[in-house]
N, C-alpha and C positions, 0 to 999 in steps of 0.2 A: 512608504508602501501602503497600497490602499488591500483591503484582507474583510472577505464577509466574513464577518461574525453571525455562525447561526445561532447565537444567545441573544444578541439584537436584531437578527433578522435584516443587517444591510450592512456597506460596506463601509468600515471604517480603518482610519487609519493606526496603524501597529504601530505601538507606542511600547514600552517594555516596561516595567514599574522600575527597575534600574538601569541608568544610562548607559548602554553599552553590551545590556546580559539579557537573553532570555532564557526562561524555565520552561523549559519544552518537553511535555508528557504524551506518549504514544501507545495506544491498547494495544499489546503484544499478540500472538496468535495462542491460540488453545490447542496443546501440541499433542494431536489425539492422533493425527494425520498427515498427510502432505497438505501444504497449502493450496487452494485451488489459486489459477491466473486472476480471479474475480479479487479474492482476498489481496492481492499482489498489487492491484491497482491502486489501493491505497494507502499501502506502503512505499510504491513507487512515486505516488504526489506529493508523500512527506517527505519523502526524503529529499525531491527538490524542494519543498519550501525548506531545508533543511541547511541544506547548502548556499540558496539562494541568500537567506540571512547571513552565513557565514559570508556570501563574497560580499556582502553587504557592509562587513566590516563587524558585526556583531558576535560578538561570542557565547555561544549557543550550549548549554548543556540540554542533553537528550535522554530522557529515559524510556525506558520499554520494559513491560512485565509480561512474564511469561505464566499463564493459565494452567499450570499443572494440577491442579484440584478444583472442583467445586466449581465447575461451568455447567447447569444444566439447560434443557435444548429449549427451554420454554420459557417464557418473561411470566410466569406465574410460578416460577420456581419447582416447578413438574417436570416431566418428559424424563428421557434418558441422562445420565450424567454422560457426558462427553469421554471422559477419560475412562471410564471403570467398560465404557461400551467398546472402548479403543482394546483394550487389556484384554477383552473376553475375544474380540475378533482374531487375533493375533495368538492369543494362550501367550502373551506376557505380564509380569508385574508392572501396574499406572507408574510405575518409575521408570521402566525398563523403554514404555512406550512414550514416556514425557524425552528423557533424555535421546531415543531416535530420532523423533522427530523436531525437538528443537534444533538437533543438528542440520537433518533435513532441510529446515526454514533458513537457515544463516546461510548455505550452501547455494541454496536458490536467489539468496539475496545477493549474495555476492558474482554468482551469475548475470545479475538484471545492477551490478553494478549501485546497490542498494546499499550505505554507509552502514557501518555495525554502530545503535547508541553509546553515548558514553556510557550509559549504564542498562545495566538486562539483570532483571530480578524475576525469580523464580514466586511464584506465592506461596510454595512450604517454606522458603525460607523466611516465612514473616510472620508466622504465626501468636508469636508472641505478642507483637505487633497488637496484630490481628484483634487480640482479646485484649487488649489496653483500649485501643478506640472503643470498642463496643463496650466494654464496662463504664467507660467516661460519659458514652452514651445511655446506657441504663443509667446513672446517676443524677444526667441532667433531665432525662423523662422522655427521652427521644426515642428509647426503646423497651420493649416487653418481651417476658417470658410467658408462652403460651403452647400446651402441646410438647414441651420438652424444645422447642424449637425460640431463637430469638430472633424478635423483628422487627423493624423500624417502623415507628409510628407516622405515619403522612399527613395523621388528622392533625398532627402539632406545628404544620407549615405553613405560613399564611398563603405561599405558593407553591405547588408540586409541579405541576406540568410546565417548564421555564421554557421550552424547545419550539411550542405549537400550542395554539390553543385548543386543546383536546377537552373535552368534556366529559363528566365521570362517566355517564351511561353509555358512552361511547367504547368506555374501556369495561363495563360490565361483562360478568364468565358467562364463557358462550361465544361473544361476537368475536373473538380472535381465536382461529386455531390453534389450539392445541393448552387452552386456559382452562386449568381444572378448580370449582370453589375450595380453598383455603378456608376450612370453620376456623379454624386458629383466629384466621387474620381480624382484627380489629374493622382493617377498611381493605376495600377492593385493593387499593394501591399498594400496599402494607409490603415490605420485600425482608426475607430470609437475610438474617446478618449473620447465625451460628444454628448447624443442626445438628441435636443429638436424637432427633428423632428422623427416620426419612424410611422413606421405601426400599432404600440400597440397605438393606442390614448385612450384605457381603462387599459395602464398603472398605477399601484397603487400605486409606489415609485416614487415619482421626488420628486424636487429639486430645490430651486431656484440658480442661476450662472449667470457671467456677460454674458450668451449667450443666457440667456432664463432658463423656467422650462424645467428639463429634469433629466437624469441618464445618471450615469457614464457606458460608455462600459468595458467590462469584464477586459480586458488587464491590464488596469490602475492600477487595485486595487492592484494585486501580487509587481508589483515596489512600490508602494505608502507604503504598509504594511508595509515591506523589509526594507525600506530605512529609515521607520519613526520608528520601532522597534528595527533594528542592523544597523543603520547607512552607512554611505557610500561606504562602503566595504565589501563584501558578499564572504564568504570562499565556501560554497555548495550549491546550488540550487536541489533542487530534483523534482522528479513527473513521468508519466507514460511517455512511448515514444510517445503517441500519442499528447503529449505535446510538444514537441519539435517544431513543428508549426504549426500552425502559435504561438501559446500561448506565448511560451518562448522566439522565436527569435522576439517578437514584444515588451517583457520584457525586452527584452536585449537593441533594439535600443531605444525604447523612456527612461530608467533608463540611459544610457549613453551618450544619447543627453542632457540629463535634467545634469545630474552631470558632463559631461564635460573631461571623465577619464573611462577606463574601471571598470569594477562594481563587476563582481561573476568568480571566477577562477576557479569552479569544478560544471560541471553539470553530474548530477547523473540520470540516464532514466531507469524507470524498464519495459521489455516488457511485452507484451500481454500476457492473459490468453484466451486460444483459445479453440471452443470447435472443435467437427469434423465437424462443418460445416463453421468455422470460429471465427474468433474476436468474445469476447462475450462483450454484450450492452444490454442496457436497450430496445431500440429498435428492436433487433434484434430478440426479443422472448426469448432469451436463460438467462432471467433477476433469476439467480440463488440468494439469501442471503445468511446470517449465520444461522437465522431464521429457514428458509427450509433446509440446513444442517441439524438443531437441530431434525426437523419434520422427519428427514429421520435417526435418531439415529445416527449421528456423530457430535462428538464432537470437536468445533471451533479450536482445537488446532489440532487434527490432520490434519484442514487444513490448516493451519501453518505448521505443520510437512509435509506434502504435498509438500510446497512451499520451504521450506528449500534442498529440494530434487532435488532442479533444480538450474543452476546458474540464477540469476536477468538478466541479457542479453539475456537470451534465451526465445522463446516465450515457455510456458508451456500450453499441450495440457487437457484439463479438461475431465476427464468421471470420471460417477458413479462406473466403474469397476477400473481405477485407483486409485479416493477416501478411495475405498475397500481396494485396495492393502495397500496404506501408512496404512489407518484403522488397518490391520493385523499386521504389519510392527513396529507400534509404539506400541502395545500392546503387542509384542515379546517382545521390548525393556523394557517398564514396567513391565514385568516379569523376566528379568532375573536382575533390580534391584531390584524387591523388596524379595528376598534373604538377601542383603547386611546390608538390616534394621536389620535382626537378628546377626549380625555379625559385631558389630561397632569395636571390641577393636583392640588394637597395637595402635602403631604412623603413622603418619603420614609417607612415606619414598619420603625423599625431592628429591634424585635426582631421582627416577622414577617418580615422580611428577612433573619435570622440563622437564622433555624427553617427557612425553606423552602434556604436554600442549605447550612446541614448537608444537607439531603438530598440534594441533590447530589454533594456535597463526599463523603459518605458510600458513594454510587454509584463514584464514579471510584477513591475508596482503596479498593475492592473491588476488587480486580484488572482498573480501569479497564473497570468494568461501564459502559458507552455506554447498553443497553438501559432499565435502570433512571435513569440520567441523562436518558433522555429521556420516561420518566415523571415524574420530577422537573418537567421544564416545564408535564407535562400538569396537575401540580398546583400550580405558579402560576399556573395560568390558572382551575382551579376554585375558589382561595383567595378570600378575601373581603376580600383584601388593593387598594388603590386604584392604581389604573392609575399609578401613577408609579413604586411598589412593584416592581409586576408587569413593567414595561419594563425598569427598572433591574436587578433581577434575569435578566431574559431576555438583556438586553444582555451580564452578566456571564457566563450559562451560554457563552451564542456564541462565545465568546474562545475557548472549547475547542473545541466542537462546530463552528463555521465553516458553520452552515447558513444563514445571510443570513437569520435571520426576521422583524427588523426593518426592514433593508433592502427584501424581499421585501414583506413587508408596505404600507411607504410607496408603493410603487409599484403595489400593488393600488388603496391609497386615492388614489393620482393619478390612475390611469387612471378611477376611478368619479367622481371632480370635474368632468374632462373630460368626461365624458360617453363614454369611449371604454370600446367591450365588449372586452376581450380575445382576441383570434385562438383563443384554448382553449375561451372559454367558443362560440365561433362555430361552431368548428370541431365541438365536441358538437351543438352547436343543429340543424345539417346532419345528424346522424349518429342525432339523434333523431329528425326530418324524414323520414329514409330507413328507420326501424325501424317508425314510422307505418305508413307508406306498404305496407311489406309486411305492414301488423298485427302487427307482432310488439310486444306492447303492453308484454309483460314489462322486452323489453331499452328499448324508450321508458320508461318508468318507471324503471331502474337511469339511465338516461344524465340525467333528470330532478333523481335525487337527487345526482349529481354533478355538475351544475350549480349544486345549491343548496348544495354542499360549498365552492363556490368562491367563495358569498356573491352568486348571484342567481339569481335564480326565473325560469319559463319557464311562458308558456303558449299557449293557441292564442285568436285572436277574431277575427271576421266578416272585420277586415283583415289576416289575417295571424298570425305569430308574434310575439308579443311577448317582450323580456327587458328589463328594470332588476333594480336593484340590491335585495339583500332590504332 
């Protein structure tokens, strides 16, 4: 399998350090909130490279830490703390609001068909932890106490910026919003490992440490987790691009300072979900969910099937009229399986079933190209191959992709056995009814052919509307 590394900047091949295992670490969400669909898209790309390795034959331990403390909103260790701002919104305890909404994120995840890791670590539960690495680090010179606050030195690295070749004055306070000067800091780069000094003096979490009551900064925990769950050698790191830094390139120097040896050989970055005004965020207004998906009648998987439609390196640009499109798009596709249901018998035919799934197989070792994967299915469907072929292969693509099209599928042809129309195709039928009505004959005619995408036809007669099944 070929996989960009954005630590080498190009695409190399996945190699494991042990034959057979990988150690596979994932930046968990900071659980102040609901997860926006932006944040989702990233979790969604892991989790098919997640699976994909597993059908791969490989056996994959997965870890994910959960940000309950000590996220603050600024790569200068400034701005609001994420959690304590959560807790004031709400008039809850940063526990009360860690444990809601991590529920929240697993709920959602499991929606979008998103595997739970083998392992999910909280960062209070590591505190201990916590002040081991950093003590090991003041002893070997990597970090100082300054301002009651402790902070990793960057001037002791022959290289800090590993990601991009960034330039210091480029990262000078000032040119990025929301970077306040640190007199503390030693060097511009300098980042918060423990504070017992900060602005939050109605901070809810601390801690007692040989430095004072405080909490741990954000950075710490993802190495601390890492190293205390899959030990000292880390095959993939994953997370969004906007991770890349400071987050990860400050993961990377104080875990390599601390172990003494390079640490994680495959970093994995998914980009942005943008809308037409830009980057979406919780700040930015454009704080979309799965939730409000649902509210708007789509269904979590097709935004999955959405996201599959894009390569993971590419930023993917979000509208309601795109959502549409995939919407129409994956309900073609469940209709032109759920035929095959009636039509199980023959064998299986091995070597059309070898041919069509290299192509597959061919897509994902491409640097886990989804898009072409999912033209792969378009062409088992157009193959001349017999419906037992064609499931059995679709069943296998799914293992990876996780879009229920079989599933989906049995449940179109149930509800058509019943006799029962589906609330979508009803809810169109209404909505055709009403484009009529004002002659807008165009948009009746699009809502027509999207009815017949769903696998039933619509018309008008003396009594009425009629719809069956095509």
């Amino acid at each position: 399998m070929q996989l960009y590394n954005s630590l080498s900047r190009k695409k190399e091949e996945f190699v494991p350090r042990e034959a057979g295992k990988v150690s596979m670490y994932t930046c968990g969400p900071t659980v102040y909130h609901f997860a926006h669909i932006g944040n989702l898209r990233s979790y969604i790309m892991e989790d098919v490279l997640e699976k994909y390795l597993r059908f791969t034959g490989l056996d994959v331990k997965r870890v994910m830490n959960i940000t309950d403390v000590g996220h603050l909103t600024s790569d200068g260790d400034t701005g609001d703390d994420k959690m304590l701002k959560g807790a004031k919104r709400e008039h809850k305890t940063v526990m009360e609001i860690a444990k809601f909404y991590t529920d929240a994120f697993f709920a959602d995840c499991a929606k979008l068909n998103i595997k739970t890791p083998d392992a999910v670590v909280p960062a209070t539960s590591c505190i201990d932890e916590f002040i081991r690495v950093i003590s090991t680090l003041m002893d070997k010179g990597y970090a100082y106490e300054a301002g009651g606050n402790i902070y990793f030195d960057t001037g002791k690295l022959d290289k800090y910026y590993v990601f991009n070749d960034f330039k210091e004055e480029d990262l000078a306070v000032g040119v990025r919003e929301g970077v306040e000067e640190d007199s503390n800091k030693r060097n511009k780069a300098d980042f918060v490992l423990w504070f017992t000094k900060s602005k939050f003096d109605d901070q809810e979490l601390k801690w007692d440490s040989p430095w004072g009551i405080g909490y741990p900064g954000w950075h710490i925990e993802c190495s601390c987790i890492s190293m205390q769950t899959l030990g000292e050698y880390l095959d993939l790191h994953c997370g969004g691009i906007d991770n890349a830094f400071p987050h990860h390139t400050n993961e990377i120097a104080q875990s390599e300072a601390y172990l003494g040896h390079e640490w994680c050989n495959y970093w994995f970055h998914v980009h942005h979900l943008n809308t037409n005004s830009g980057k979406m965020s919780k700040s930015s207004g454009e704080f979309l969910t799965v939730s409000l998906l649902e509210e708007k009648g789509c269904s979590p998987l097709v935004y999955r099937f959405f996201c599959m439609q894009s390569h993971y390196r590419k930023n993917l640009v979000f509208s309601w009229e795109n959502l549409e499109n995939a919407k129409v798009t994956y309900d073609k596709l469940i209709a032109k399986i759920t035929p095959l249901l009636t039509d199980k018998g023959g064998d299986i035919d091995k070597p059309e079933f070898e041919r069509l799934m290299s192509e597959f197989t061919s897509a994902m070792d491409n640097d886990l190209n989804t898009a072409l994967a999912v033209t792969a299915v378009y062409d088992v469907l157009k193959s001349r191959s017999n419906a037992a072929t064609k499931l059995a292969l679709l069943a296998e693509f799914d293992k990876v992709l996780g879009l229920d099209l079989i599933q989906t599928a049995e449940k179109s042809l149930e509800a058509a056995e019943n006799d029962e129309i589906p609330a979508e195709v009803m809810e169109l039928a209404e909505q055709r009814k009403a484009a009529r009505k004002e002659k807008n004959f165009k948009l009746a005619d699009e809502i027509r052919g999207r009815i017949e995408s769903l696998g039933y036809e619509i018309k008008e007669t003396r009594q009425g509307t009629e719809i069956k099944r095509r």
